[in-house]
Z-matrix of the N, CA and C atoms (Angstrom, degrees):
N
C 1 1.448
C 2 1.524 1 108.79
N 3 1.500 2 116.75 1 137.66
C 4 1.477 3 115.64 2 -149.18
C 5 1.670 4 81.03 3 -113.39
N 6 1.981 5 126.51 4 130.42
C 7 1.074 6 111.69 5 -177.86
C 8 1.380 7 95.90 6 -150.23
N 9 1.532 8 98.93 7 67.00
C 10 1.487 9 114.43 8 176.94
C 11 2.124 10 109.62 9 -72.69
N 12 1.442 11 99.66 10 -37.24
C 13 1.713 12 110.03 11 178.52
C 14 1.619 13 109.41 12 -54.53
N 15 1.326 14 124.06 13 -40.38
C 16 1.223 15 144.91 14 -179.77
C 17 1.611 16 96.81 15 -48.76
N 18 1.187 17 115.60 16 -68.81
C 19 1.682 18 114.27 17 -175.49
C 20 1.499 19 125.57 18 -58.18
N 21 1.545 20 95.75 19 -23.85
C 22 1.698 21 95.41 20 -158.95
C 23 1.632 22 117.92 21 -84.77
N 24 1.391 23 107.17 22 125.05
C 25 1.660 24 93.10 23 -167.48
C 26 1.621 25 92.11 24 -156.27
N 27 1.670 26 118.29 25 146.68
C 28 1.170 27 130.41 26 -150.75
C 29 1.555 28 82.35 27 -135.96
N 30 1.233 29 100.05 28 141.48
C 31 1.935 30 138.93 29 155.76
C 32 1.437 31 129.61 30 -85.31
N 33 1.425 32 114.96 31 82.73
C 34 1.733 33 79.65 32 160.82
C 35 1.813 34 106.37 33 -124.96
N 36 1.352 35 92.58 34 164.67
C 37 1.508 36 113.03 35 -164.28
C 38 1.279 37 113.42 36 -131.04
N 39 1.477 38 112.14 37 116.23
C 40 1.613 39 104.80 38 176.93
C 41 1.215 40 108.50 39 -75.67
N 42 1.583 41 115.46 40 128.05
C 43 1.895 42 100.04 41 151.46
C 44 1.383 43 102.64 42 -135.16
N 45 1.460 44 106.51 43 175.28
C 46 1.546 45 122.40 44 169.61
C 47 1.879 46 97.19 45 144.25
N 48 1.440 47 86.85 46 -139.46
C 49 1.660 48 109.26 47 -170.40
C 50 1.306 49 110.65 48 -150.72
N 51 1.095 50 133.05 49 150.95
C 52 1.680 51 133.27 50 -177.63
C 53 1.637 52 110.30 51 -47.01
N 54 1.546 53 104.75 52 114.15
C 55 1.529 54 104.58 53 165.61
C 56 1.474 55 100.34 54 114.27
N 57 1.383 56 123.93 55 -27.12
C 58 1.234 57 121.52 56 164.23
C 59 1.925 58 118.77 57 -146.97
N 60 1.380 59 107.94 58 69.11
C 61 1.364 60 142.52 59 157.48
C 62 1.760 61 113.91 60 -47.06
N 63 0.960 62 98.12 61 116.47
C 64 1.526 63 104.34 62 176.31
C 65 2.099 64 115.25 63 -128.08
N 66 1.347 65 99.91 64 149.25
C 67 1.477 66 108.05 65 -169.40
C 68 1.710 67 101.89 66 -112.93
N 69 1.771 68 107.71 67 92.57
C 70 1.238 69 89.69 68 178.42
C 71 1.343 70 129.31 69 -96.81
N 72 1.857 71 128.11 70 -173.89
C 73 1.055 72 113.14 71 -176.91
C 74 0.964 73 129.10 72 -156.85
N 75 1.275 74 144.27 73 74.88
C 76 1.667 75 129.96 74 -160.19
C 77 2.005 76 84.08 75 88.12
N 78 1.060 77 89.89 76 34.69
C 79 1.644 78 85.18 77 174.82
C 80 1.853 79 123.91 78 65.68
N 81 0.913 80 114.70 79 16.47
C 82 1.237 81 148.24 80 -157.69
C 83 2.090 82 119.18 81 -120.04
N 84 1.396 83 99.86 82 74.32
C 85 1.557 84 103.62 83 -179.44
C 86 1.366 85 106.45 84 -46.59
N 87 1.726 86 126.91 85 141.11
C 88 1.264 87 97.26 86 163.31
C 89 2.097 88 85.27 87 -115.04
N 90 1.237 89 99.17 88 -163.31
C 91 1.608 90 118.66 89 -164.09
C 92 1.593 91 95.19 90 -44.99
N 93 1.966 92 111.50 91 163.70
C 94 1.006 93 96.87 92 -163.89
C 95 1.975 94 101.96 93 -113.16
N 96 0.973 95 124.58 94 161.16
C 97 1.444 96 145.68 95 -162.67
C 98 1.574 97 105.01 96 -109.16
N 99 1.514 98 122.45 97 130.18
C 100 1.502 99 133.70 98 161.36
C 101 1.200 100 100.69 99 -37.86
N 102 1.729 101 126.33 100 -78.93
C 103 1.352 102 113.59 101 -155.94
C 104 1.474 103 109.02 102 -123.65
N 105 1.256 104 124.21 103 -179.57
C 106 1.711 105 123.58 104 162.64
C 107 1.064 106 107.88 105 -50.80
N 108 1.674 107 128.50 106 -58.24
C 109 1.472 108 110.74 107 -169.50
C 110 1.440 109 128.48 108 -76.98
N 111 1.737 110 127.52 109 -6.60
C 112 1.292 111 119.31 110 127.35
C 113 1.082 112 152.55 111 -41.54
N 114 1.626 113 108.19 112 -35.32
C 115 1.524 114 125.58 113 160.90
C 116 1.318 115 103.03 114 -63.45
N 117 1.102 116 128.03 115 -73.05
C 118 1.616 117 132.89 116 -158.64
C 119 1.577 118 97.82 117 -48.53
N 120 1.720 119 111.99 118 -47.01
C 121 1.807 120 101.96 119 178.56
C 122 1.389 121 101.97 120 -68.77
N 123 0.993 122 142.68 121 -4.62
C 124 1.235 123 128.96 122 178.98
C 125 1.756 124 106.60 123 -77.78
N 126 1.215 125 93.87 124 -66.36
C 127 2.146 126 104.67 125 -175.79
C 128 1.443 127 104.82 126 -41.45
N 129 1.629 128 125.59 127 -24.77
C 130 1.586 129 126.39 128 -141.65
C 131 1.344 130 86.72 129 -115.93
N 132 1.758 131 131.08 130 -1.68
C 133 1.081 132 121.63 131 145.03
C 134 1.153 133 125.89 132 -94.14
N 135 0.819 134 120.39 133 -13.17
C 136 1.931 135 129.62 134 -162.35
C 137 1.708 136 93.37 135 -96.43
N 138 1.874 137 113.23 136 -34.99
C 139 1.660 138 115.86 137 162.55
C 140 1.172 139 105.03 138 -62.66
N 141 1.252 140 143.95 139 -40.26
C 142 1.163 141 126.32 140 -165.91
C 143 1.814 142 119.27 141 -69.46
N 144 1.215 143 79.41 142 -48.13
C 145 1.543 144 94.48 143 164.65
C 146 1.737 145 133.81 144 -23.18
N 147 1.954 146 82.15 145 -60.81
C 148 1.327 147 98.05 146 -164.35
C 149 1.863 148 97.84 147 -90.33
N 150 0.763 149 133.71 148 -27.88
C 151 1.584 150 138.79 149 134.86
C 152 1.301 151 123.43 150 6.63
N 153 1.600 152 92.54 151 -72.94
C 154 0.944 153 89.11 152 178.32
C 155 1.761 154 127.08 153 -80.30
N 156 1.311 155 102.81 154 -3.20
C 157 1.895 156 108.72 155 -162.69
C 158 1.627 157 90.14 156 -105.33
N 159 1.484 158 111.94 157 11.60
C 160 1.738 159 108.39 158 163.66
C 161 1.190 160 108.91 159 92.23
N 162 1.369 161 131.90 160 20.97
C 163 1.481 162 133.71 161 172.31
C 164 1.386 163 93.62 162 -82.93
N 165 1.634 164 99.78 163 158.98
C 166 1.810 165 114.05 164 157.71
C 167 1.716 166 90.54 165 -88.05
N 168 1.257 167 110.89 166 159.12
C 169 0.981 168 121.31 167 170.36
C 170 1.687 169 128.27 168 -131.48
N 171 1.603 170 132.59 169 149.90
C 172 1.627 171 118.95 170 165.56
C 173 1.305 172 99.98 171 -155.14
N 174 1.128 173 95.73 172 135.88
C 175 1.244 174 106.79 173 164.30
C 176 1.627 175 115.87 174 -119.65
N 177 1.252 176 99.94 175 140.57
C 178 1.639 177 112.15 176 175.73
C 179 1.532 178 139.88 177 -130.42
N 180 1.399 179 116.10 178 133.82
C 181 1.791 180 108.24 179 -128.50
C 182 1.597 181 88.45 180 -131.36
N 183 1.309 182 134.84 181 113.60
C 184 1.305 183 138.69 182 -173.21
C 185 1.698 184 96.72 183 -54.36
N 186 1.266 185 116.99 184 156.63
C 187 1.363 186 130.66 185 -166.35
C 188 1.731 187 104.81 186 -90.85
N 189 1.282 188 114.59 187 -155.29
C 190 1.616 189 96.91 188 179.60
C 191 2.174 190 91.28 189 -108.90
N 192 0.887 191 99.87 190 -2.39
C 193 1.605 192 81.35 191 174.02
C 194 0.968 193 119.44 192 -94.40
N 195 1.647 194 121.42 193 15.82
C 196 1.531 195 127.40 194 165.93
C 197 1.639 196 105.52 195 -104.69
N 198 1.327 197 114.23 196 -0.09
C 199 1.358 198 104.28 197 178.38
C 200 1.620 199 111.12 198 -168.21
N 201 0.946 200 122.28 199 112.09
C 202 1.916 201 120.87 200 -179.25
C 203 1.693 202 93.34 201 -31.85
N 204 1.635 203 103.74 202 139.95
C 205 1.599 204 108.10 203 148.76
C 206 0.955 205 126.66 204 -83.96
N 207 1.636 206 132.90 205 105.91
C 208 1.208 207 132.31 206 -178.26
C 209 1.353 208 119.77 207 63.40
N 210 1.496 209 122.20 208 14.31
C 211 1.195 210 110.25 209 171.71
C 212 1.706 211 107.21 210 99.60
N 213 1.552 212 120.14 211 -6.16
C 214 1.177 213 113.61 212 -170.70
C 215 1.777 214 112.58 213 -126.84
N 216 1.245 215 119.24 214 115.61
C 217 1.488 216 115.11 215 -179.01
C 218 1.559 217 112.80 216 -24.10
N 219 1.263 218 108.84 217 153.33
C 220 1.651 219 130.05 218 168.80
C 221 1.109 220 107.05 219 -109.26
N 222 1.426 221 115.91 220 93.58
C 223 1.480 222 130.92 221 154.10
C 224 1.639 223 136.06 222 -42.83
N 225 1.776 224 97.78 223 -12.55
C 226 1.182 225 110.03 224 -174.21
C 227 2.124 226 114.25 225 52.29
N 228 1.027 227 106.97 226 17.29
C 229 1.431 228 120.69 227 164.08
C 230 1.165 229 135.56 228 -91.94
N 231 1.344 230 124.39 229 -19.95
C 232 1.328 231 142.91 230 170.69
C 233 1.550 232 111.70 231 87.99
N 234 1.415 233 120.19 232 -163.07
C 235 1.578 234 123.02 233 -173.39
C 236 1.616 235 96.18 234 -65.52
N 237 1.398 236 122.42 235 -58.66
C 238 1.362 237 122.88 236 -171.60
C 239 1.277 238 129.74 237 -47.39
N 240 1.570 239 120.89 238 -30.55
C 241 1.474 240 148.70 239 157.96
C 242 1.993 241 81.00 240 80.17
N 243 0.667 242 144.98 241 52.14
C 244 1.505 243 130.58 242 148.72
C 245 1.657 244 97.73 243 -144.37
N 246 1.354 245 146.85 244 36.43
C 247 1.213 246 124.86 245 165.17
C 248 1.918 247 94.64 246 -107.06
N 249 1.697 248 78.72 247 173.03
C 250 1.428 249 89.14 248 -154.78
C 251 1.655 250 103.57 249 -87.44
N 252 1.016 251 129.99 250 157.10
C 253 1.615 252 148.73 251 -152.68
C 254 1.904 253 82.10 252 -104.23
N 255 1.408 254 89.85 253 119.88
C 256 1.705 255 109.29 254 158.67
C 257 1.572 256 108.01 255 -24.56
N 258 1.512 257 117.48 256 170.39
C 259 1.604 258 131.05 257 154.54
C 260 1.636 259 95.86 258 -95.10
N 261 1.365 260 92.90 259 135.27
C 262 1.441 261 125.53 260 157.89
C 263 1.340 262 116.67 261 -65.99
């Protein structure tokens, strides 16, 4: 039984800083992106891709305490701004 599909599995990783976002891969920057959520549409096409040609796939996207969103505090409140903030 031939279980070459079983092994095959692809990385990508956003890094950088606002304004110059990169999608890496196999260690491999590719071109760089305005913001995270350009990057992230970028990897979630290039996943789709590989998806479909039988890779496992992950991608992994620094959180917001590795980097301001857009320039604007995280309230830890969400879109609605009135839910309640986790226990510490």
């Amino acid at each position: 039984m031939h279980t070459e599909h079983a092994a095959r599995s692809l990385s990508y990783r956003l890094t950088g800083r606002e304004g110059e976002w990169r999608v890496e891969t196999d260690e491999l920057a590719g071109m760089a992106y305005a913001s995270k959520e350009a990057a992230f549409e970028a990897a979630v096409a290039a996943a789709s891709n590989a998806i479909r040609d039988g890779f496992e796939v992950i991608i992994a996207v620094p959180g917001a305490d590795a980097e301001p969103m857009l320039g604007t505090e995280d309230t830890g409140r969400g879109a609605g701004g009135d839910a309640p903030r986790p226990p510490r």
